[in-house]
C-alpha positions as CSV (number, residue, x, y, z in Angstrom):
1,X,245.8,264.4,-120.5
2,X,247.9,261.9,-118.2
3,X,246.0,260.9,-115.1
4,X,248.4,262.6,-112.6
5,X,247.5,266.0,-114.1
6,X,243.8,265.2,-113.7
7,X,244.0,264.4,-109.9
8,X,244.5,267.1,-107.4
9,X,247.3,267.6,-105.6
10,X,246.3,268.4,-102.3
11,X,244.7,265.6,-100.8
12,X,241.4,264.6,-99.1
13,X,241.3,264.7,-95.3
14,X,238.8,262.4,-93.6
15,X,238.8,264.6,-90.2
16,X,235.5,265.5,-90.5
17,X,233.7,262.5,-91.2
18,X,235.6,259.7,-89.1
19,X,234.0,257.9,-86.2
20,X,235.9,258.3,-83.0
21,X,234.8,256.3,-79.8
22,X,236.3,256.8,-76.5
23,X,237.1,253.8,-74.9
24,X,236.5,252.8,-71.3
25,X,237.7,249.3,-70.6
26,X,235.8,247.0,-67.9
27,X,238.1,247.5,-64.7
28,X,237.0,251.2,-65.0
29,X,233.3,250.2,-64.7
30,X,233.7,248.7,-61.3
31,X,233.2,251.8,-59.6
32,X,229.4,251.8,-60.2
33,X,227.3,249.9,-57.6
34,X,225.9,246.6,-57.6
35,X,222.8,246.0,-59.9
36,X,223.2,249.8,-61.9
37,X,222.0,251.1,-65.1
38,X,225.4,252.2,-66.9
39,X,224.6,254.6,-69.5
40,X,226.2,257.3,-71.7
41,X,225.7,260.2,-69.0
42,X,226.3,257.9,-66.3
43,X,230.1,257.7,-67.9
44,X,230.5,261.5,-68.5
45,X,229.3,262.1,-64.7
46,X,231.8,259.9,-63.7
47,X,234.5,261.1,-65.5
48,X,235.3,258.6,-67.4
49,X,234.6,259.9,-70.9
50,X,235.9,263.2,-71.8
51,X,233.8,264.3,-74.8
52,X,230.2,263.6,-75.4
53,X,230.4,263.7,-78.7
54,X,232.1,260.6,-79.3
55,X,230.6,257.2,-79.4
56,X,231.7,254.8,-76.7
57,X,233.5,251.5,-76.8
58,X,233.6,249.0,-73.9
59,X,236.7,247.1,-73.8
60,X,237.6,243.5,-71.7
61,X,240.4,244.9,-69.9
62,X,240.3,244.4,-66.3
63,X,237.7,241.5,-64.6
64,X,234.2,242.8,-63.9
65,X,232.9,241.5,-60.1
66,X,229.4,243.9,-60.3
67,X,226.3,242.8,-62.3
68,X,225.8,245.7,-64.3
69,X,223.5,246.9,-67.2
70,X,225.9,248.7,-69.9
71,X,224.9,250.8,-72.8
72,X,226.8,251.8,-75.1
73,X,228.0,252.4,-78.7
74,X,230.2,248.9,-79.3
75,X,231.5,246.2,-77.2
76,X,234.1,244.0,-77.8
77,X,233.6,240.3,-77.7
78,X,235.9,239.8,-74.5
79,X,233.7,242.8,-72.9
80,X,230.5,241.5,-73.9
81,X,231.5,237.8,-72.8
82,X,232.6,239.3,-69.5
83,X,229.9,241.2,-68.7
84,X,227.2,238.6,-69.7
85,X,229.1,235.9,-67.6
86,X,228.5,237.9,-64.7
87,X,224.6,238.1,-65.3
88,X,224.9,241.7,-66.4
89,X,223.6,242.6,-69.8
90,X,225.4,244.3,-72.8
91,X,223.0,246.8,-74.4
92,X,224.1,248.4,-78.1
93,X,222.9,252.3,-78.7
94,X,222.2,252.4,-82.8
């Protein structure tokens, strides 16, 4: 039987089973105070993620001037250099 016959026709959807992050870029973390602890439910009390079921991504948009303690899912090498210039620390959630 020719291989087109064998494989279906409708297609597989990866919906289900992708990663999504919501992504919060570094100019939107200024708003937390001096010295702070920026965790996952610190960014859904602020606002600035919309669903707690994604994983978060920091992004190096924006300048940083607060030294801040960030958790999160992934950083991006700009965010991670940012925030580490500043004496702030980039933590990674597994």
């Amino acid at each position: 039987m020719p291989l087109f016959r064998r494989i279906s026709k409708r297609g597989f959807s990866n919906f289900d089973f992708e990663t999504r992050y919501s992504v919060v870029n570094l100019w939107q973390l200024d708003m937390f105070d001096d010295g702070s602890n920026v965790g996952i439910e610190q960014l859904i009390a602020a606002g600035l993620v919309a669903n707690a079921k994604n994983r978060i991504k920091i992004l190096g948009d924006g300048e940083l001037t607060k030294k801040l303690t960030v958790t999160a899912h992934k950083f991006s090498k700009s965010a991670q250099q940012k925030i580490t210039d500043i004496g702030g620390s980039a933590k990674v959630v597994a």
